[in-house]
C-alpha positions in Angstrom: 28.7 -7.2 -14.8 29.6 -3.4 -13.3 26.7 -2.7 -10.6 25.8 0.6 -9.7 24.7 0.9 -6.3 22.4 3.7 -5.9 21.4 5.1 -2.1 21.2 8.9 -3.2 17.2 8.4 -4.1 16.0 10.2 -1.6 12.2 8.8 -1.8 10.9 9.0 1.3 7.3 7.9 2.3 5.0 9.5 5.5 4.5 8.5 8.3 1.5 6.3 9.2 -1.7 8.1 11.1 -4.4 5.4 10.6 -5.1 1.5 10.4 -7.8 0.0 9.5 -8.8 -4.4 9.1 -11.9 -4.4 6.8 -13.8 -7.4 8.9 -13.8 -7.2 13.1 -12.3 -10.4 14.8 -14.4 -13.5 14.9 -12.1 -16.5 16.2 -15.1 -18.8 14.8 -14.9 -18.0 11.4 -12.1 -18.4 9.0 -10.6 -15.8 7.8 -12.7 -13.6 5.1 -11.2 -14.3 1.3 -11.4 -10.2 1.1 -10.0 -9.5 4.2 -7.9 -6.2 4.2 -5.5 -4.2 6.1 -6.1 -0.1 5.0 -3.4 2.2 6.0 -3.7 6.0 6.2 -0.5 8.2 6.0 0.1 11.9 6.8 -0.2 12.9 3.1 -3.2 12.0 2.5 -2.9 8.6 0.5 -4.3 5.3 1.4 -2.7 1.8 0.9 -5.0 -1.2 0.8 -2.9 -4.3 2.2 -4.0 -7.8 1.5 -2.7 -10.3 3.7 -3.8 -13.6 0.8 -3.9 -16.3 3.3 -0.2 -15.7 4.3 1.9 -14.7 6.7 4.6 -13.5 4.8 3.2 -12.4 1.5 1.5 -9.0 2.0 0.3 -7.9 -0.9 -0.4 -4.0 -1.7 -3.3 -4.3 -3.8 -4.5 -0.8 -4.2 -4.0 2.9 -3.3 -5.3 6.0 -3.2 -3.7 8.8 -3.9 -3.0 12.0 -1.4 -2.1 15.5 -1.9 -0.7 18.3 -0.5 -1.9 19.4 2.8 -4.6 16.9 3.4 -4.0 14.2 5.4 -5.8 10.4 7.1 -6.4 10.6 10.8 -9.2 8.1 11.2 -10.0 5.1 8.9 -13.5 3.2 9.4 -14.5 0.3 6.9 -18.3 -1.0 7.7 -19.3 -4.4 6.1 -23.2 -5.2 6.1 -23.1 -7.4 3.2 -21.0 -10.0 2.5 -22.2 -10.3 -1.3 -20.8 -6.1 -1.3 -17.1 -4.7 -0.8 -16.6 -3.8 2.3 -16.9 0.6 2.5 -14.2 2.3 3.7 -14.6 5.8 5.5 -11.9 8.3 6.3 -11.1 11.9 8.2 -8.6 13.6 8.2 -7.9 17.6 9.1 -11.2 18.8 8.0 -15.0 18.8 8.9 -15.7 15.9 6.2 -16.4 12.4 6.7 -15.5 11.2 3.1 -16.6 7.6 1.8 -14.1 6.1 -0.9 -14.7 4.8 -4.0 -11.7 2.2 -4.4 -12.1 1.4 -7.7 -11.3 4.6 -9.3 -9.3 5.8 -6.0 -11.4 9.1 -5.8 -13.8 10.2 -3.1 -17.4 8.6 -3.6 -19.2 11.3 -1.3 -17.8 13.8 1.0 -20.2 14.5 4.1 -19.9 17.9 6.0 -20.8 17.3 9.8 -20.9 21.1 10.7 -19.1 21.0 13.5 -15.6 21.6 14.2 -12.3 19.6 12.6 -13.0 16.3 12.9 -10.5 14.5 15.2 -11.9 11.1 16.2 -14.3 9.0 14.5 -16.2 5.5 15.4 -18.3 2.9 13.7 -21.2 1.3 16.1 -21.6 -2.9 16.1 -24.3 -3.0 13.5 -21.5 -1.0 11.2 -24.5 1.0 10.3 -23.8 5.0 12.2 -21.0 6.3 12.4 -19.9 8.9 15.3 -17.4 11.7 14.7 -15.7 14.1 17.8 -14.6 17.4 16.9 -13.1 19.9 17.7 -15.4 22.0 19.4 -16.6 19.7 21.6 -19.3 18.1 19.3 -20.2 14.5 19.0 -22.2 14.0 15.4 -23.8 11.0 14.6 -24.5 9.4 10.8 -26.4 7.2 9.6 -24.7 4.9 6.6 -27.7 2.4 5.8 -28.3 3.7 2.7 -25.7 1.7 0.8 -22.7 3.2 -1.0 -22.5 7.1 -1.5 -25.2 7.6 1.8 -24.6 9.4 4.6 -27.4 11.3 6.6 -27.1 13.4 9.6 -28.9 11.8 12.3 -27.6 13.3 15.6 -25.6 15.5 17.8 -24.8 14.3 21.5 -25.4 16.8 24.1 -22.7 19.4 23.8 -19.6 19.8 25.8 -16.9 22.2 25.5 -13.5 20.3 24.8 -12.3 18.6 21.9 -13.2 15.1 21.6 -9.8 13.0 20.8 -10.8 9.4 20.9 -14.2 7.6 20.7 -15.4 4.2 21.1 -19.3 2.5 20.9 -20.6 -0.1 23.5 -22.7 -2.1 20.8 -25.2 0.5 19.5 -26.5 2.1 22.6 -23.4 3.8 23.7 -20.9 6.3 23.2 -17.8 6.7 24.7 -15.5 9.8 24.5 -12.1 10.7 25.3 -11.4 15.0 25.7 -8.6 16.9 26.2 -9.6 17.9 29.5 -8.7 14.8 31.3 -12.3 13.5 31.2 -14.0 10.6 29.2 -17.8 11.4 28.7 -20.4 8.8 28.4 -23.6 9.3 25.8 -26.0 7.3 25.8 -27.9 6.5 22.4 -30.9 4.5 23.2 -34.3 4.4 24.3 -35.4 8.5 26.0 -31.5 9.2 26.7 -30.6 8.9 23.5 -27.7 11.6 22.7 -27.7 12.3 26.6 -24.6 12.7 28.4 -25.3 10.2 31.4 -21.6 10.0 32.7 -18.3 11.8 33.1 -15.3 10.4 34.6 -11.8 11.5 35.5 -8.1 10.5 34.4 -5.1 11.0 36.3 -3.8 15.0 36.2 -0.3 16.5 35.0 1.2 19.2 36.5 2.6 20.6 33.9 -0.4 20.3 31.3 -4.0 19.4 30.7 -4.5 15.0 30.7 -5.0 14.4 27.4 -7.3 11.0 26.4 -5.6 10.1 23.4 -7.3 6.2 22.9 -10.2 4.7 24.0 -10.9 0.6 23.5 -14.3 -1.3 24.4 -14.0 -4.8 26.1 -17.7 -5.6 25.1 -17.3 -9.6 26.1 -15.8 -8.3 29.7 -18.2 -5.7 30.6 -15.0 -3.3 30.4 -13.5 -0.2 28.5 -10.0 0.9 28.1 -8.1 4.5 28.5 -4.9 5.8 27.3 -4.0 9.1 27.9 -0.9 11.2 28.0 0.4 10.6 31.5 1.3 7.4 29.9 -1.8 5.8 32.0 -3.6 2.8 31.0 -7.1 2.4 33.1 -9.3 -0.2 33.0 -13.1 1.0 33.4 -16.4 -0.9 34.6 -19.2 -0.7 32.1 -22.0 -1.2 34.2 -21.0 1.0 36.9 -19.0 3.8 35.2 -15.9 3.4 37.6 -12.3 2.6 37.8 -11.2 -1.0 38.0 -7.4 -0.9 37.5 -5.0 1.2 36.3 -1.5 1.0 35.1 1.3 3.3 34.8 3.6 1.7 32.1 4.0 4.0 29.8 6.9 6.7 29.6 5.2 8.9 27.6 1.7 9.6 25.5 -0.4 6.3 24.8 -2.3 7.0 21.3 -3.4 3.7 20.5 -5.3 0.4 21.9 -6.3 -2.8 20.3 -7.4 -6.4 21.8 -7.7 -9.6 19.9 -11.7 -11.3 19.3 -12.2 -12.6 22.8 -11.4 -9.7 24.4 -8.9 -11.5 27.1 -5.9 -9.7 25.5 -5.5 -5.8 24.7 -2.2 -3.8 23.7 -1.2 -0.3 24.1 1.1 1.5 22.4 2.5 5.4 22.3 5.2 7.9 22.0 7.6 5.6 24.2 7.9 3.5 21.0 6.8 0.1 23.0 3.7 -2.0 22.8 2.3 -3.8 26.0 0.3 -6.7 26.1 -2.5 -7.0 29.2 -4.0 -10.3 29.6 -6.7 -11.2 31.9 -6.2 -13.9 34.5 -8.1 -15.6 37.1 -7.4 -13.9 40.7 -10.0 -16.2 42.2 -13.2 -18.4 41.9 -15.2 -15.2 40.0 -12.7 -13.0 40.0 -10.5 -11.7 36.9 -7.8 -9.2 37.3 -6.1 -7.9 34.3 -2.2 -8.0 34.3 0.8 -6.7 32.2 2.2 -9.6 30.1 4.5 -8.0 28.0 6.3 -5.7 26.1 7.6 -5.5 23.1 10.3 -2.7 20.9 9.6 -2.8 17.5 9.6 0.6 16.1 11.7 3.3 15.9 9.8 5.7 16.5 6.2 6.9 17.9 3.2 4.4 17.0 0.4 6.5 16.3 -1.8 3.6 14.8 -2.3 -0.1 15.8 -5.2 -2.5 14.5 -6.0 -6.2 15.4 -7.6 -9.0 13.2 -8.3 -12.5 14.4 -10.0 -15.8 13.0 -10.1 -19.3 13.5 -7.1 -19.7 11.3 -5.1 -16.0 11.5 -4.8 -13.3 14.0 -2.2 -10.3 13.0 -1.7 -6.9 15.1 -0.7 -4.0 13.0 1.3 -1.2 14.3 2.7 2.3 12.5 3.9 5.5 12.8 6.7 8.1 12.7 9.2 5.2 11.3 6.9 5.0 8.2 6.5 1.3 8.3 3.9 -0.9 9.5 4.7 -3.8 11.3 2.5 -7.0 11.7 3.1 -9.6 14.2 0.8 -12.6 15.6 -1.0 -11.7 18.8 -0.9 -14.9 20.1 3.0 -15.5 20.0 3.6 -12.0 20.6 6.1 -12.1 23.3 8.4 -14.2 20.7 7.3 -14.4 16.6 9.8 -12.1 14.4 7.5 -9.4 13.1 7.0 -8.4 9.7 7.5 -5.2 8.2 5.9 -4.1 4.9 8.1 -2.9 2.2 8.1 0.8 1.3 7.5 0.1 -2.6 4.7 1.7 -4.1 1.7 0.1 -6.1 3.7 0.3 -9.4 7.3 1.5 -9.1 8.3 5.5 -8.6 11.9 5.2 -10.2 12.7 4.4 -13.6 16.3 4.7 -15.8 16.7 6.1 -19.2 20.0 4.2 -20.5 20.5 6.9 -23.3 21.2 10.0 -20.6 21.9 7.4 -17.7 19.3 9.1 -16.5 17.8 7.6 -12.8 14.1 9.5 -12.1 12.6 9.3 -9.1 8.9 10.6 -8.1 6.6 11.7 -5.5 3.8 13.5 -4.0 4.2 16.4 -6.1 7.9 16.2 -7.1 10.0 14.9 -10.0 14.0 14.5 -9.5 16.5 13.4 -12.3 20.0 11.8 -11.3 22.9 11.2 -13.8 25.0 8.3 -13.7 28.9 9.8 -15.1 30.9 7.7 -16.9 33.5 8.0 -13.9 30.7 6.9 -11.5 30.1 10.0 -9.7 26.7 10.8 -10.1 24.9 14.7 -9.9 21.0 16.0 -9.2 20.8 17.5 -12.8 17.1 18.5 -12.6 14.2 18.5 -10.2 10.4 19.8 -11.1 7.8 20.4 -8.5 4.4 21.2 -9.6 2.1 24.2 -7.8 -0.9 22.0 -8.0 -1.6 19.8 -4.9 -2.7 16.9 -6.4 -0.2 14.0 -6.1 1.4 12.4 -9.1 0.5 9.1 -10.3 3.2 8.2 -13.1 5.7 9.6 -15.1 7.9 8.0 -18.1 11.0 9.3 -20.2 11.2 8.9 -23.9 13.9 6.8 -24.9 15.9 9.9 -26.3 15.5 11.1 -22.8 14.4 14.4 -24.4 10.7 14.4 -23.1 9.2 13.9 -19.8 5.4 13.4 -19.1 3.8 14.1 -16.1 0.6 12.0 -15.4 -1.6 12.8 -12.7 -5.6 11.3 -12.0 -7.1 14.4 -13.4 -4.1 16.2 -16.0 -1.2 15.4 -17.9 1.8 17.4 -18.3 4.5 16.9 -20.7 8.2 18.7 -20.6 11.2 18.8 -22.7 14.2 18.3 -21.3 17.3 20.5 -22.4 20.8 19.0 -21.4 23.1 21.9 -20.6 26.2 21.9 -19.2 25.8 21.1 -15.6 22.3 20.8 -15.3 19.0 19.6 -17.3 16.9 22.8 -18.4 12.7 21.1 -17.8 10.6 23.6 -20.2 7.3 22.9 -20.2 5.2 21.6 -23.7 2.0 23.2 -23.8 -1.1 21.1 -24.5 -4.7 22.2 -23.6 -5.6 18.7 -25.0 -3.2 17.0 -22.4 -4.6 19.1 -19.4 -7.7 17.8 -19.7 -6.9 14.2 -19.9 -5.8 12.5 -16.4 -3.9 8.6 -16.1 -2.7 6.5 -13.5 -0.1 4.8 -15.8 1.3 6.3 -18.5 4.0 5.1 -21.2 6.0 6.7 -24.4 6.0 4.2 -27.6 8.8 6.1 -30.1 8.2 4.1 -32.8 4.5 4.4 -33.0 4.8 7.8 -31.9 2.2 7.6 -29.8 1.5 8.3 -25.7 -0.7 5.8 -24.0 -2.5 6.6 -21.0 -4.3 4.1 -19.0 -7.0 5.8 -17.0 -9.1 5.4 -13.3 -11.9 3.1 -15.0 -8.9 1.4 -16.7 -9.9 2.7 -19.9 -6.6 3.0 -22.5 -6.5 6.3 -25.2 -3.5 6.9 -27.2 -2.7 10.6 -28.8 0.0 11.1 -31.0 2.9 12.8 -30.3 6.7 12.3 -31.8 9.3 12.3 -29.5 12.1 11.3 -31.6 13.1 14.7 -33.0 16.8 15.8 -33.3 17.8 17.3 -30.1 20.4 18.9 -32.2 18.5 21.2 -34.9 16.8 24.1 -33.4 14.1 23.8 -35.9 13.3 19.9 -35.9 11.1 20.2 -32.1 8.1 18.4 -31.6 4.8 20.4 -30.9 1.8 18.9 -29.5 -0.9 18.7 -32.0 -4.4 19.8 -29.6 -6.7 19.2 -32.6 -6.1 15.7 -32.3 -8.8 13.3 -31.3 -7.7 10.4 -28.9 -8.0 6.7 -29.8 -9.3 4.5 -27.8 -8.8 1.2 -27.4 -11.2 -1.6 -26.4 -9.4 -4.6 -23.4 -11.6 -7.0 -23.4 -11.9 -6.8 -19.5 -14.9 -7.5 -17.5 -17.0 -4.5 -15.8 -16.2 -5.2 -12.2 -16.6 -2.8 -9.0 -13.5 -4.9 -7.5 -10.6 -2.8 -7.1 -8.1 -6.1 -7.9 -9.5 -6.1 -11.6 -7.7 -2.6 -11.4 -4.1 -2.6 -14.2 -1.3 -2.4 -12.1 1.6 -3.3 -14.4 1.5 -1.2 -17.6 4.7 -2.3 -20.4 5.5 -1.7 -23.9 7.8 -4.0 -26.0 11.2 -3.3 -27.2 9.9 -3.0 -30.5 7.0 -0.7 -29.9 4.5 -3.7 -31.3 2.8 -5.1 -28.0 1.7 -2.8 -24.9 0.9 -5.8 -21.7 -1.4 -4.9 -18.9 -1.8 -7.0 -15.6 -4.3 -7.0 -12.4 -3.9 -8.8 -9.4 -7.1 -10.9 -10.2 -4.6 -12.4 -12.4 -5.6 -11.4 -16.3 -2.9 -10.6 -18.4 -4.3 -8.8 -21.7 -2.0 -8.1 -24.6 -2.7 -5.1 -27.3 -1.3 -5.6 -30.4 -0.2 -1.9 -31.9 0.5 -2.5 -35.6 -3.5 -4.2 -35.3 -4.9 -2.1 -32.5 -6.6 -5.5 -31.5 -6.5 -6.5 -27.7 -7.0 -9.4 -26.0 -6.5 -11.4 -23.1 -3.3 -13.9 -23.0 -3.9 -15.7 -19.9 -6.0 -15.7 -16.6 -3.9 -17.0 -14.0 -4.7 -18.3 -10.6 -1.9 -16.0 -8.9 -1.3 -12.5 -8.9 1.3 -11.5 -11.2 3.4 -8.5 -9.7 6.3 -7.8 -12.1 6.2 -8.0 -16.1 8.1 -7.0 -19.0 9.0 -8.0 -22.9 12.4 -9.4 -24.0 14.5 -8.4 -26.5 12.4 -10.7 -29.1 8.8 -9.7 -27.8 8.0 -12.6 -25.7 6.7 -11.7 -22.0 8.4 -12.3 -18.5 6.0 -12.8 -15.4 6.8 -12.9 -12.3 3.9 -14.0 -9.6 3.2 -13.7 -5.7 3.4 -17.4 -5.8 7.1 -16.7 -7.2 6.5 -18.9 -10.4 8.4 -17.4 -13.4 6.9 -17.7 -16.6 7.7 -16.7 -20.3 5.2 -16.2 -23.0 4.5 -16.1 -26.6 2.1 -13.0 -26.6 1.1 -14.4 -30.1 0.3 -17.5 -29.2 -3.0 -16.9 -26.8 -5.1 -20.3 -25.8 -2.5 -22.3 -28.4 -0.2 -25.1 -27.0 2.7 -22.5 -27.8 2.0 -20.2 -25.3 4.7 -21.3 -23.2 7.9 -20.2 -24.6 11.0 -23.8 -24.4 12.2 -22.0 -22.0 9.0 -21.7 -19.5 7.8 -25.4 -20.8 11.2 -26.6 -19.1 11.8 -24.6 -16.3 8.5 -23.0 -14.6 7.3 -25.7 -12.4 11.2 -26.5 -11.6 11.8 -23.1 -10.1 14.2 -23.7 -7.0 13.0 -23.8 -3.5 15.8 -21.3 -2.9 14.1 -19.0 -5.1 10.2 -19.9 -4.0 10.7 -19.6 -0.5 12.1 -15.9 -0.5 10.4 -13.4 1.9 8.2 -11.0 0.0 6.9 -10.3 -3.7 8.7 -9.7 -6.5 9.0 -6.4 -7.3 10.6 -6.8 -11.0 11.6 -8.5 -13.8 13.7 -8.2 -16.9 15.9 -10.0 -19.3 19.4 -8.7 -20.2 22.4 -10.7 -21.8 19.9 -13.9 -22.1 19.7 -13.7 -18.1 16.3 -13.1 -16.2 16.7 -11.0 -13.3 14.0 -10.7 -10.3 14.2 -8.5 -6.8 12.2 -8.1 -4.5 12.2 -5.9 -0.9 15.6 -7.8 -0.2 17.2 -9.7 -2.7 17.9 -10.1 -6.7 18.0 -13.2 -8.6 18.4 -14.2 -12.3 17.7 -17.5 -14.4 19.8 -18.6 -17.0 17.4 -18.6 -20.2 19.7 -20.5 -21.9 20.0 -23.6 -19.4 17.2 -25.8 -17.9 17.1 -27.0 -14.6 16.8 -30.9 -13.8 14.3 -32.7 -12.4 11.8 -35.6 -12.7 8.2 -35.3 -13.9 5.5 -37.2 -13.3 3.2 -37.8 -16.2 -0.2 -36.6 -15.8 -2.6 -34.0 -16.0 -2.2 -30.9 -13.5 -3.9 -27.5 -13.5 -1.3 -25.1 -13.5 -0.7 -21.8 -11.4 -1.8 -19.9 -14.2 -5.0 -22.0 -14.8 -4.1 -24.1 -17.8 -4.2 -27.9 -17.9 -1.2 -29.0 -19.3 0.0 -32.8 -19.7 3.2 -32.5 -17.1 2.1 -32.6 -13.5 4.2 -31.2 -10.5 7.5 -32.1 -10.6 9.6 -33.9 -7.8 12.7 -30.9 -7.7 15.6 -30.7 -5.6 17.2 -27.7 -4.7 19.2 -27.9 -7.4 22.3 -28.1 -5.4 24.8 -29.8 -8.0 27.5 -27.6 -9.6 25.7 -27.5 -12.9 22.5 -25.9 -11.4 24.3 -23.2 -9.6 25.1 -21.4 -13.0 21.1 -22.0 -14.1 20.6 -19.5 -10.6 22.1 -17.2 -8.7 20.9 -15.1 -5.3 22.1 -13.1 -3.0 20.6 -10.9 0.2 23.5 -8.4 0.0 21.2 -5.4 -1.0 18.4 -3.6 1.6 15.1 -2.1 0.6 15.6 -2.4 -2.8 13.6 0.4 -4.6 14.6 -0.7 -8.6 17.0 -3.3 -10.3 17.2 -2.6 -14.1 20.1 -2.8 -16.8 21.7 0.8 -17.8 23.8 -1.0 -20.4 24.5 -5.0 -21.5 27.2 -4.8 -18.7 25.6 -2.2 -16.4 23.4 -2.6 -13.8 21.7 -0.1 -11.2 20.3 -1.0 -7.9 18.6 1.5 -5.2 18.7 0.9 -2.1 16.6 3.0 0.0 17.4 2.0 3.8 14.4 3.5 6.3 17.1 3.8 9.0 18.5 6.4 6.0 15.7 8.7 6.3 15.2 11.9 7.8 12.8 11.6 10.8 12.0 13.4 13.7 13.9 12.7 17.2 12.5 9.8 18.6 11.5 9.1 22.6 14.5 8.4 24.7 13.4 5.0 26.8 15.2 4.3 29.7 17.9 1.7 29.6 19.6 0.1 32.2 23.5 -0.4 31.8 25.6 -3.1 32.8 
């Protein structure tokens, strides 16, 4: 097998501006089954992490798309209700306070606060008002009681001058601003001094520059408040009194961020300088508690803009972000020793895909479409690249299997484009469709042989139009035209009406033949349309997310779960005893540990030369379909990971360690950051790497080191 090793995709994600934990720290409680992690970045888009009751097994679950020139500075969720999704809240560059709807990834309401660019924002205890600084100096208050898609203006604060860079509630009755004057301002927001300023108080100056209060943190359960500002200054402030308590000059540079665990005994800072401290409070006498610096950790490359902190009776994470692009999540309490995490930089559903008839390798994002060809002598050349004037980010693309026609899928429009293969470059001419313009996707996919395009919608709604792709590249005369007095078809999944994003499709695959189309959510349906039949229906509804899919060469369906279970069904077979292929009957629940135990998700599956091959973030595997793995069942009656009872229970597996077994499997960790694994030929494989280290950033801080 000839592999192609592919670290020329130059897909590179932004940076990370905002993070969010849906639920505030209660080491009492267990940890919520809907907990989530949302991260901001600097274009605009917003991923929604799951953590699923693991430490290891992230989960991107949903995300929302950016565009050019916006961006996330502030993320807020508010959770009144545990019978409702939690509501999630975002600013970013503009005077709006916009309220998400995560479901269809589009804005729900956008508020104006008529003041100046919003730059800090705040939820109060009750997660009921919300409090943006701007600007101009403003402090607006809203109130969010109204459910989903409400927000009122209830307040300004008594006005200032300077722009408000950081805010922070005591409870409901305060609020707590840092400027970029070098002064924190206390409001008040009770009683007859509600929106008063009662307080001002005073950082440490620069010479050079105005004392910038990049981060503010309330210590509720201590009486105490945190400041970071850009003398690298962390001070420690009395609530009662308004006053200075301690302060702490760690920091080489700008602190932007602070974050404490649920008691409030712990609190990190973290900045420019690229470290994070940890303060803990200790006992300094009978009644006295003095806060000290613990520790400090290195764990990004680059400036951390964002950090958040979740804790429960059974988990507690800190998240950290920034110029490096990836967020990193380690355990609060082991901090000063537990190897971090770091989320992979895949997207929801994958932004590269390979056409084996060009050896063409496409790559996609924000508003930009490249196309790489593979040479026969291995060399490879950028042969086309398309960037589209509007600012709205794309959400899929596919390649017919001629590799003459390219469409363009965005949430609101569809584009489609011929490509012309010239002599040292792909010519992208645009097909002209007023009927496409008007229809939007999130997943999008070419079927030849039905000549149809399916599109898969924001409300997860599926529509065909026709369209032939197959025409011969070689007669002038013999080019397809889109037909715009077409009517699209639609087709009816059997899915339940649900407002929770994890009922969204994320996987979206059509079968060799052109006869089935699969879709997949992470709530673990898997529904199969039949094309010949245009009848759907659901195959299975597991008990574990799948995350990969894809058909075989004889129509029978690979999945691949977060669980790392492999199975293999007959998409014909639904609620039969056939539904496992002989294959998946004799090897799912013997999967080696080797295999199970891997870091991560997978990202992908697919069969070629009777081999199954699975990657994830870091490594590529395959099964042998044509061997079984030993091992010894015990008779009984077992509810499977995908939900069915079957008459084989667990079975008591090795690690299949014998001579014979290491054919049946094979692994290896020799690839990084692996962005696609798929077959270009029967003998050909492509893998892309895309290494972080590998991307173009900006000079990071120099931190002082000491040689030896």
């Amino acid at each position: 097998m000839e592999i192609h090793r592919c670290r020329f995709i130059d897909f590179t994600p932004e940076s990370v501006t905002s993070l969010a934990f849906t639920h505030a720290s209660n080491a009492e409680e267990p940890t919520p089954k809907n907990l989530s992690l949302a991260v901001g970045r600097a274009d605009g888009s917003i991923e929604i992490w799951n953590p699923r009751h693991s430490n290891s097994r992230w989960l991107l679950e949903n995300t929302v798309t950016g565009g050019s020139g916006r961006s996330v500075e502030c993320l807020l969720w508010s959770v009144t209700n545990v019978f409702h999704e939690p509501r999630l809240f975002s600013t970013g560059g503009s005077t709006f306070l916009t309220e998400w709807d995560l479901k269809r990834g589009i804005p729900l309401i956008n508020h104006d606060c008529n003041a100046g660019v919003i730059w800090s924002c705040a939820i109060n205890k009750s997660q009921n008002k919300i409090a943006v600084g701007c600007e101009d100096g403003s402090v607006s208050v809203v109130d969010i009681s109204g459910g989903p898609g409400s927000i009122e203006h209830e307040a300004i604060l008594q006005r200032q001058q300077n722009r408000v860079l950081s805010l922070c509630w005591i409870g409901d009755d305060m609020i707590i601003g840092g400027c970029a004057d070098g002064r924190i301002r206390c409001w008040s927001y009770k009683g007859d001094d509600k929106g008063r300023l009662v307080q001002t108080l005073r950082v440490d100056k620069s010479k050079t520059e105005s004392t910038l209060v990049w981060s503010v943190l309330a210590l509720p359960s201590t009486g105490q408040f945190v400041s970071g500002d850009s003398t690298g200054s962390i001070k420690i402030w009395d609530l009662k009194h308004l006053a200075l308590q301690q302060s702490f000059a760690v920091h080489e540079a700008d602190v932007l961020c602070l974050s404490a665990d649920a008691s409030g005994s712990h609190f990190f800072s973290a900045g420019v300088d690229r470290k994070i401290f940890d303060f803990s409070l200790t006992k300094a006498g009978k009644s006295i508690s003095k806060w000290v610096n613990a520790t400090n950790r290195l764990l990004h490359g680059n400036d951390i803009r964002a950090m958040a902190s979740f804790q429960s009776k059974t988990h507690d994470w800190l998240a950290s972000g920034g110029v490096e692009r990836l967020v990193v999540v380690i355990s609060m309490e082991g901090f000063s020793s537990n190897i971090p995490l770091k989320f992979p930089i895949n997207q929801l559903t994958s932004n590269v895909l390979v056409n084996r008839c060009k050896r063409f390798i496409i790559m996609w994002q924000r508003q930009e479409v490249k196309i790489w060809k593979l040479k026969e002598d291995k060399t490879k050349k950028l042969v086309a690249k398309l960037v589209l004037s509007d600012p709205e980010s794309i959400t899929s693309v596919d390649i017919s299997q001629n590799g003459r026609y390219l469409v363009v899928a965005r949430v609101s429009t569809v584009r489609l484009f011929e490509l012309i293969e010239l002599e040292k470059k792909v010519q992208v001419v645009k097909v002209g469709s007023s009927l496409l313009s008007q229809l939007g996707a999130k997943l999008i996919r070419f079927v030849e042989s039905k000549k149809l395009l399916l599109l898969c919608s924001i409300d997860n709604e599926i529509t065909s139009v026709q369209f032939n792709s197959e025409d011969d590249e070689d007669n002038e005369e013999d080019i397809s035209e889109f037909d715009d007095s077409q009517k699209p078809e639609e087709y009816d999944i059997p899915s339940p009406v649900s407002s929770d994003y994890r009922t969204n499709f994320t996987q979206f695959v059509i079968s060799k033949r052109g006869k089935y189309a699969a879709l997949s959510n992470y709530d673990g349906s898997i529904y199969i349309m039949n094309l010949n039949t245009k009848v759907s229906s659901r195959l299975v509804k597991m008990n574990d997310s799948p995350t990969a899919l894809n058909f075989t060469a004889i129509d029978t369906l690979l999945v691949a779960t977060l669980a790392h279970k492999i199975y293999e069904f007959n998409v014909n077979k639904a609620g039969t005893a056939d539904l496992y292929t002989k294959w998946s009957k004799k090897n799912s629940e013997l999967i080696p540990n080797q295999f199970t135990k891997l870091l991560g998700q997978p990202f992908g599956i697919f069969e070629n030369s009777g081999k199954f091959w699975v990657y994830g973030t870091n490594w590529i595997c395959f099964f042998d379909s044509e061997k079984n793995f030993s091992g010894v069942i015990k008779q009984g009656k077992k509810r499977a990971a995908n939900g069915i009872v079957t008459n084989n229970s667990s079975p008591n597996v090795e690690d299949n360690k014998d001579s014979t077994d290491r054919k049946k499997f094979w692994q290896t960790n020799d690839y990084k950051s692996l962005l696609l694994v798929d077959s270009l030929s029967e003998y050909e494989l492509v893998v892309v790497e895309r290494p972080v280290e590998e991307m173009s950033s900006v000079p990071a801080f120099g931190v002082s080191r000491i040689s030896l």
